[in-house]
C-alpha positions as CSV (number, residue, x, y, z in Angstrom):
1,X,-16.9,10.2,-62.4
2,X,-17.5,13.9,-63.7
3,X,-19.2,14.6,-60.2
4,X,-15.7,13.4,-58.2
5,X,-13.7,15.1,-60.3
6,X,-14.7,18.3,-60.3
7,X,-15.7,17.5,-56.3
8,X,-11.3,16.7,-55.5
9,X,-10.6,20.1,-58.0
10,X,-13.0,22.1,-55.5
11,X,-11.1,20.4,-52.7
12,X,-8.2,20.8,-53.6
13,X,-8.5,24.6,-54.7
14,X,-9.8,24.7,-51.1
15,X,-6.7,22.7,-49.1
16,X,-4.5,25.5,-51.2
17,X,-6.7,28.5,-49.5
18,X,-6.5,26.7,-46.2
19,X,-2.8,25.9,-46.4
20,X,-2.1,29.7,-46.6
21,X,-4.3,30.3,-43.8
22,X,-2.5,27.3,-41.2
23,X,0.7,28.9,-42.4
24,X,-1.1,31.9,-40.9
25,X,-1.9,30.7,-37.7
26,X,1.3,28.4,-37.7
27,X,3.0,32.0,-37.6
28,X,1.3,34.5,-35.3
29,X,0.7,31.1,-32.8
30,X,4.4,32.2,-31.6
31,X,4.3,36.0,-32.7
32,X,1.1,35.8,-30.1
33,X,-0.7,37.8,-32.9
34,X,-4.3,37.8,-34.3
35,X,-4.7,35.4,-37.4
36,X,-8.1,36.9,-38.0
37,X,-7.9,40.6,-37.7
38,X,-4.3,41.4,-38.4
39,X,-2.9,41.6,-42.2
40,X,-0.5,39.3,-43.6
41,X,2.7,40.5,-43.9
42,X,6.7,39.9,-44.5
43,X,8.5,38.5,-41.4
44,X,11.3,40.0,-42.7
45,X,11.1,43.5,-43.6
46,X,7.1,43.6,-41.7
47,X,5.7,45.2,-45.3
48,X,1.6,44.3,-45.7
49,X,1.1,41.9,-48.5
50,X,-1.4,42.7,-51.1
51,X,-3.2,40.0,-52.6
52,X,-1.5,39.3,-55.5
53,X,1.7,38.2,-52.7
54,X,-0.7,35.7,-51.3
55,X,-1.8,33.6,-53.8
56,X,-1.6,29.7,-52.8
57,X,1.6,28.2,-54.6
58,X,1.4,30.6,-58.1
59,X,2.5,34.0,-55.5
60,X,5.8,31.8,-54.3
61,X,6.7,30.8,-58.0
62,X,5.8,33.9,-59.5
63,X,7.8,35.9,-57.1
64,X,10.5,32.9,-57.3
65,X,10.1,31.9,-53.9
66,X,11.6,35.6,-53.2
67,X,9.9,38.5,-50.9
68,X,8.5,41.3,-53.6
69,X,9.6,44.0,-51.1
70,X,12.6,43.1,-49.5
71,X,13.8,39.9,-51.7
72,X,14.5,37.8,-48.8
73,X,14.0,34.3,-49.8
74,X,9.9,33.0,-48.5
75,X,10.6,29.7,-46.1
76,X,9.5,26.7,-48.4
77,X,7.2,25.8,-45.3
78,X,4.7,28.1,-47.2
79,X,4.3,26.2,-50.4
80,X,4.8,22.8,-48.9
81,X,2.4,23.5,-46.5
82,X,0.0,24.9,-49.1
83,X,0.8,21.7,-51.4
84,X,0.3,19.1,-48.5
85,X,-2.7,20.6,-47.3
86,X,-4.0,20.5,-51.0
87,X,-3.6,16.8,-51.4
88,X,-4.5,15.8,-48.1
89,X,-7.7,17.5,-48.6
90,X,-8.2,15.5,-52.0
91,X,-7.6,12.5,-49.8
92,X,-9.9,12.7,-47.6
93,X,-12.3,14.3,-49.4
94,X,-12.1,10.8,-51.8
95,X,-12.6,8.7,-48.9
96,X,-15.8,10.4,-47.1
97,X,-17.3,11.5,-50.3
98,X,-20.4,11.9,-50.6
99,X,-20.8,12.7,-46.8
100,X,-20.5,16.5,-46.2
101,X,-20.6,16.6,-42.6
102,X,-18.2,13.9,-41.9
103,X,-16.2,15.4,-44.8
104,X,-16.2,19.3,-42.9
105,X,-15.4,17.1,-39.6
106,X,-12.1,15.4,-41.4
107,X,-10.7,18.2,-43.1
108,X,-10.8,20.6,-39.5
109,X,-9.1,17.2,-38.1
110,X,-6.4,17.2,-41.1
111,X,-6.4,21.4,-40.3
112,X,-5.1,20.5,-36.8
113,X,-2.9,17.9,-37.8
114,X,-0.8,20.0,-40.0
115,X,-0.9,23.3,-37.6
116,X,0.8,20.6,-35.4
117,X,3.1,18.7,-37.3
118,X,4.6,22.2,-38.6
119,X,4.7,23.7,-34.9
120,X,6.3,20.9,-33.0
121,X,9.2,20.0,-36.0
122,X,9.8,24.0,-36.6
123,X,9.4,25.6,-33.0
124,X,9.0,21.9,-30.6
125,X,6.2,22.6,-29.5
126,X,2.4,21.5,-29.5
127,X,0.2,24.5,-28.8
128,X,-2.6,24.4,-26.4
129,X,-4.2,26.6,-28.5
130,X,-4.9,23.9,-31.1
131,X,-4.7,20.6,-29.5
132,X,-7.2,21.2,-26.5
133,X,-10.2,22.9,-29.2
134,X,-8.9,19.8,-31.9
135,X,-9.7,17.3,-28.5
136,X,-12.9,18.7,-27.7
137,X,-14.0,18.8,-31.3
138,X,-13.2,14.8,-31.8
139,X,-15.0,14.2,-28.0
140,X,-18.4,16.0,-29.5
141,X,-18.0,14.9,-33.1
142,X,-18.0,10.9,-31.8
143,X,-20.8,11.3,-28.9
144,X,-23.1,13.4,-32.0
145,X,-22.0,10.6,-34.8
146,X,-22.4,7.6,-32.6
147,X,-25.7,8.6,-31.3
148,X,-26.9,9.4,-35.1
149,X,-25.3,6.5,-36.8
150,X,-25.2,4.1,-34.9
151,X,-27.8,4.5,-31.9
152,X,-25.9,3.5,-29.3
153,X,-22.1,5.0,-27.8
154,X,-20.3,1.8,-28.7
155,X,-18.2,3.6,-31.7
156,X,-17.8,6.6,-28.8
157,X,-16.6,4.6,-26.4
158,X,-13.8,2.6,-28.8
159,X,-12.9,5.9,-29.8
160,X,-12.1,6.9,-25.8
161,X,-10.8,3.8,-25.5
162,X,-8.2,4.2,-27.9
163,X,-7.5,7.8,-26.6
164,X,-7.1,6.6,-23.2
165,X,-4.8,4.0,-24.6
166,X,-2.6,6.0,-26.4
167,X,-2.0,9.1,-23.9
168,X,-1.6,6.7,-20.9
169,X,1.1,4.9,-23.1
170,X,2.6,8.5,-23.5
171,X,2.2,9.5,-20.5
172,X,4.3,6.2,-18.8
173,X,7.2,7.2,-21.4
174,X,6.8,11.0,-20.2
175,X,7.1,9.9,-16.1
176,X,9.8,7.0,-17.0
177,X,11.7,9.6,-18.8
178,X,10.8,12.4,-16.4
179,X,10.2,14.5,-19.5
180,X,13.0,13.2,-21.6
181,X,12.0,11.4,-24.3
182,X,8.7,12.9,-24.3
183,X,7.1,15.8,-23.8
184,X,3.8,16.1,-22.2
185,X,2.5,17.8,-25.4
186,X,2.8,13.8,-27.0
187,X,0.5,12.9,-24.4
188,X,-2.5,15.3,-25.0
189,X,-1.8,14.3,-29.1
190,X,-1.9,10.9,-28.4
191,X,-5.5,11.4,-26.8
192,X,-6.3,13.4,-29.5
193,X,-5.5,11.0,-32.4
194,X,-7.0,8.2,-30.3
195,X,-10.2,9.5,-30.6
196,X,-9.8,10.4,-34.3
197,X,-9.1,6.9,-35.0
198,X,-10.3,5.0,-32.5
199,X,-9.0,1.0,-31.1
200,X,-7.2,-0.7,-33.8
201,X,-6.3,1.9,-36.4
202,X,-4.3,3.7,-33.0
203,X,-1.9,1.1,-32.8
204,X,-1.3,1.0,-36.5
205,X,-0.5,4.5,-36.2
206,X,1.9,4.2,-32.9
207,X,3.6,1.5,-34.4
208,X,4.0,3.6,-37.6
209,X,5.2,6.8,-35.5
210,X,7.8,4.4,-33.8
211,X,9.5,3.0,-37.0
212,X,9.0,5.9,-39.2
213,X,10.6,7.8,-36.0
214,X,13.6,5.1,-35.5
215,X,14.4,5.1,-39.2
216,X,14.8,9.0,-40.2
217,X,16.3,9.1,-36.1
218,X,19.2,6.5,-37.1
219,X,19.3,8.3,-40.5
220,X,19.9,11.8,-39.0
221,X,22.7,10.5,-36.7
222,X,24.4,8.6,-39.4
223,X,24.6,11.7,-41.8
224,X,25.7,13.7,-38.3
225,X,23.1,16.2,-38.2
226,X,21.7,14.7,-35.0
227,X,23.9,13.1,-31.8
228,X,22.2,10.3,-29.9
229,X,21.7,12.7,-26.7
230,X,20.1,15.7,-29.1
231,X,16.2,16.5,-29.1
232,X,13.5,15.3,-31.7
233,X,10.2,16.4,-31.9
234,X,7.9,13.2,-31.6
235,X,4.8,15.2,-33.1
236,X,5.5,14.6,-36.8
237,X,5.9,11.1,-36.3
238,X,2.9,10.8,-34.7
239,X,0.9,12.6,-37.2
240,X,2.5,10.8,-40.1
241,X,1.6,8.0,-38.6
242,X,-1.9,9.3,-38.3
243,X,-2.7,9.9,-41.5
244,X,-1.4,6.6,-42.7
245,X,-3.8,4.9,-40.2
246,X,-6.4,6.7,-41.2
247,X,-6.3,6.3,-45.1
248,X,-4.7,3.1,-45.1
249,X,-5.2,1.5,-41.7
250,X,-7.8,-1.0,-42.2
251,X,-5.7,-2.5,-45.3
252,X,-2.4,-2.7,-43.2
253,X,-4.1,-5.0,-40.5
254,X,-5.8,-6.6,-42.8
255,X,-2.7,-7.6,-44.4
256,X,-0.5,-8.5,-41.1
257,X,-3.6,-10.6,-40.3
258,X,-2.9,-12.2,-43.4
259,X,0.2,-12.9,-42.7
260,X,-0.9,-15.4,-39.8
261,X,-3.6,-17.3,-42.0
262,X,-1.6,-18.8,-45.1
């Protein structure tokens, strides 16, 4: 218990560090800048942050969520971000514990996931920058892991079944719609997450990204901050969905299962 424990604090202490970083690359993705060799800085008035400005979530409330320089307010994306990325490492981190290289595999997914969720609900977009290294990453990780685990390329094949599943469902919506109601970015995700999660647990999370999607879509038009006709990023739906699938998946179809067998 002792081992697990101090295992999620490391994790999470981690996610924290890595949260600042995404916001990072989040960032410079559409100032076109280096994430790696340029330093952090205020988007407001451009001064260089020392390091006592960039410290996961204690910086924001020490400076009360205010620039030190300049005392522009800091975006909450920065903590929120930071937080998220600190709990979804936790999660995962409790579900693939004690296997460190399926671990270091899950949190780079999660890594992508957020760099994506952020991007397409702040700027509408899904960067090839991210998605196509995050694809290529899940295509090696499932040929390596079912050739090691398993022996054979069954689990690699249900995983490129799934991804050929989801992206050609996308992809239909994308030609009905002639670009419409979905954006070719969708498509290239929905391969993506189809190999993360392979047959079964990809339909939990499409399903999820629908209603999740059709609820907070009604919602925004109700409370008129949305019309019918306006433009809603798909991405964070999708990724939502995701991560429910993926922690929670098997449970969920175990239970609609259920459902048909009282």
């Amino acid at each position: 218990m002792g081992l697990i424990f101090f295992f999620s604090f490391f994790v999470f202490l981690l996610g924290l560090a890595t949260g600042s970083f995404l916001n990072s690359i989040i960032y410079r993705l559409q100032t076109k800048e280096s994430f790696l060799l340029t330093r952090s800085y205020c988007p407001h008035c451009k001064h260089k942050l020392n390091w006592q400005d960039l410290i996961p979530l204690l910086s924001f409330l020490i400076l009360k969520g205010k620039c030190r320089y300049c005392k522009n307010k800091i975006s909450l994306q920065y903590p929120l971000v930071e937080l998220a990325t600190g709990t979804l490492f936790v999660l995962v981190g409790y579900y693939t514990f004690p296997n460190l290289l399926v671990t270091s595999y899950r949190l780079l997914i999660t890594s992508f996931l957020i760099i994506i969720f952020v991007s397409d609900l702040k700027y509408y977009i899904i960067p090839d920058k991210i998605i196509y290294p995050a694809i290529g990453i899940a295509f090696i990780y499932n040929i390596l892991y079912s050739h090691l685990k398993f022996h054979d390329f069954h689990f690699f094949l249900n995983s490129l079944l799934a991804a050929f599943i989801a992206s050609a469902f996308f992809l239909f919506i994308f030609l009905l719609s002639r670009g419409k109601w979905m954006g070719f970015g969708d498509v290239k995700l929905g391969f993506f997450v189809g190999l993360f999660l392979g047959w079964l647990n990809i339909l939990v999370a499409l399903f999820l990204a629908f209603f999740i999607g059709a609820i907070i879509g009604v919602g925004l038009i109700l409370t008129g901050k949305k019309k019918l006709k306006s433009e809603v990023p798909f991405g964070p739906f999708l990724v939502t969905g995701t991560f429910i699938a993926f922690f929670w998946g098997n449970n969920l179809i175990s239970w609609y299962l259920g459902l048909f067998l009282l």
